[in-house]
C-alpha positions in Angstrom: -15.4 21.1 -57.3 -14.3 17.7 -56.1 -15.6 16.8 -52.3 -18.9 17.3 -50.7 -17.8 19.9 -48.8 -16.7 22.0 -52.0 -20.1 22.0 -52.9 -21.2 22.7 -50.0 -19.4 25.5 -49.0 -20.2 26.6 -52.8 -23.9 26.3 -52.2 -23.8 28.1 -48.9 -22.3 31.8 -51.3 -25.4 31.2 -53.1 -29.0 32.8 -52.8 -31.8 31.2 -53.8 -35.5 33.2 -54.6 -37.9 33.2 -56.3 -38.3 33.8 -60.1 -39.7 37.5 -60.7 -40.5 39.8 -63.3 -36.7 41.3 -63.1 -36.0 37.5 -64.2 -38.8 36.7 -67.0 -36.6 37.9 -69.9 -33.0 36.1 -68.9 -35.4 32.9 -68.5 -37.2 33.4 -71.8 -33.6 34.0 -73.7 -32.0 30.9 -71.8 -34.7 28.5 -72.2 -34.7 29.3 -75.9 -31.0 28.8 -76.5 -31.4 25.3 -74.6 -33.9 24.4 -76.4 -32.4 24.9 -79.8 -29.3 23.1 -78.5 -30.7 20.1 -76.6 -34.1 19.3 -78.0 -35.2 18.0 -81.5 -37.8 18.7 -83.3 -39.2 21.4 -80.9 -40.8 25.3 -81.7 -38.8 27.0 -79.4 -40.9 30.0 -80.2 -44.4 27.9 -79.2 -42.2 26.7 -76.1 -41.2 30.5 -75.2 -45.0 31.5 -75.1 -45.6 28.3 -72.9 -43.2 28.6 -70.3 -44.5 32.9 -70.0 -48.1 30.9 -69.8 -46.7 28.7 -67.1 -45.1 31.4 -65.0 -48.3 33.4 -64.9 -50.1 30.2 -63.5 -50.8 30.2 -59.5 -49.4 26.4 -59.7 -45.7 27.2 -60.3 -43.2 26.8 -58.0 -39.6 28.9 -59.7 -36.6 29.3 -58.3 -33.6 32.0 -59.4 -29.8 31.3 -58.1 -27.6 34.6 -57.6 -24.4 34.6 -55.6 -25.0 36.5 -52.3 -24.8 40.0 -52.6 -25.1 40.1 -56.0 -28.8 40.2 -57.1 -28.1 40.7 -60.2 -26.2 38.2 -61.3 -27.7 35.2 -62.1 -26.3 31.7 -62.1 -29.2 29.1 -62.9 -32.8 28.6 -62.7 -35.8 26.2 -62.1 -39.5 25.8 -62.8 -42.4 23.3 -61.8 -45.6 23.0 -62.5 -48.0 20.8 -60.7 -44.7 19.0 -59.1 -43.5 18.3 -62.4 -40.0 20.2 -63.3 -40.5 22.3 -66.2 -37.3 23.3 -67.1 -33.8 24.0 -65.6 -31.3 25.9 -66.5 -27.6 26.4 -64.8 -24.7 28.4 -66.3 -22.3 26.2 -68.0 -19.1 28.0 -65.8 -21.3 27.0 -62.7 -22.3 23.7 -63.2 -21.3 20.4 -61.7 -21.3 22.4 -58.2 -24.7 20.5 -57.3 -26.8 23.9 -58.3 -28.7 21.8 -60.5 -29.8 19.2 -57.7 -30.0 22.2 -55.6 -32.3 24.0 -58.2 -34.4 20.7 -58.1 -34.9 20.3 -54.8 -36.2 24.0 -54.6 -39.1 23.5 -56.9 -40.0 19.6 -56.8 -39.2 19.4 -52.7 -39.4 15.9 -51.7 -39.3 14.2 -55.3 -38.0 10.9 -55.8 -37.8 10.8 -59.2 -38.2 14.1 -60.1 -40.8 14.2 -62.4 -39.8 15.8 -65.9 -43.3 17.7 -67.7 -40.6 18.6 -71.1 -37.8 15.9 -71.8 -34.3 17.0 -73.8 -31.3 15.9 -74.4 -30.0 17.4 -71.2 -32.6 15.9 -69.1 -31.5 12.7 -71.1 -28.2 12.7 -70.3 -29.0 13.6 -66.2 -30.8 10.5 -66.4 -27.7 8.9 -68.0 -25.5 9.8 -65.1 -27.5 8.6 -62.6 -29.9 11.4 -61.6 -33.5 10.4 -60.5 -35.4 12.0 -63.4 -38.0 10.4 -65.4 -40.3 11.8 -68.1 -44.1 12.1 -67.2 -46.4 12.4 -69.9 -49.7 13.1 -67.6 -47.3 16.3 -66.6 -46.5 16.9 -70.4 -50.5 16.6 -71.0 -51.1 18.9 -68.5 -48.5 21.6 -69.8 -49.4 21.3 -73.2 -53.0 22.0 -72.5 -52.3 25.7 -71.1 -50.8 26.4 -74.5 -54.4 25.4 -76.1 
């Protein structure tokens, strides 16, 4: 995808809803494989529990991205809590397509820097490239003390 209006045009085939219960497993399995390839040091199984605790919270803002038409396929997703992104996840065939941003922008509207709650590697290395993303520890305190 090389111009703006590649993206663009990408992004406009694309529907994005909210996370629901048809979603809660592909989310769970996702988030664990990320996690066990982009974080160190981390229980993905203690992890898995907290992101189901932080789904079920009134706070969360999530957002699922399926190409339009096709429900049930999906390509990426997003969570927030409190403002703070959570987690994101895109497909690896369907990234650099600005679904990522896109994801972003759905569940931290208006951030600038979006405020990460759980740092990794990947988050890292969005940082790296440019991306306004900055870990924030008083959204880590906050997300750790739902799995207490």
């Amino acid at each position: 995808m090389g111009s703006a209006a590649t993206s663009r045009s990408w992004l406009e085939c694309l529907d994005v809803t909210a996370a629901g219960r048809q979603h809660a497993n592909w989310m769970r399995q996702t988030f664990a494989r990320s996690l066990r390839d982009n974080a160190d040091a981390i229980d993905c199984h203690a992890s898995v529990d907290l992101l189901d605790r932080v789904l079920r919270d009134v706070r969360v803002r999530t957002a699922v991205v399926s190409p339009t038409g096709y429900p049930d396929t999906y390509l990426g997703w997003a969570v927030a809590f409190c403002g703070a992104v959570v987690f994101a996840y895109v497909a690896y065939e369907s990234r650099r397509g600005g679904l990522g941003t896109c994801l972003l922008e759905t569940v931290s509207p208006g951030s600038n820097p979006w405020r990460f709650a759980f740092w990794t590697r990947a988050a890292n290395r969005m940082a790296a490239k440019g991306y306004p993303c900055v870990y924030d520890l008083d959204a880590h305190e906050s997300l750790l003390s739902m799995a207490r």
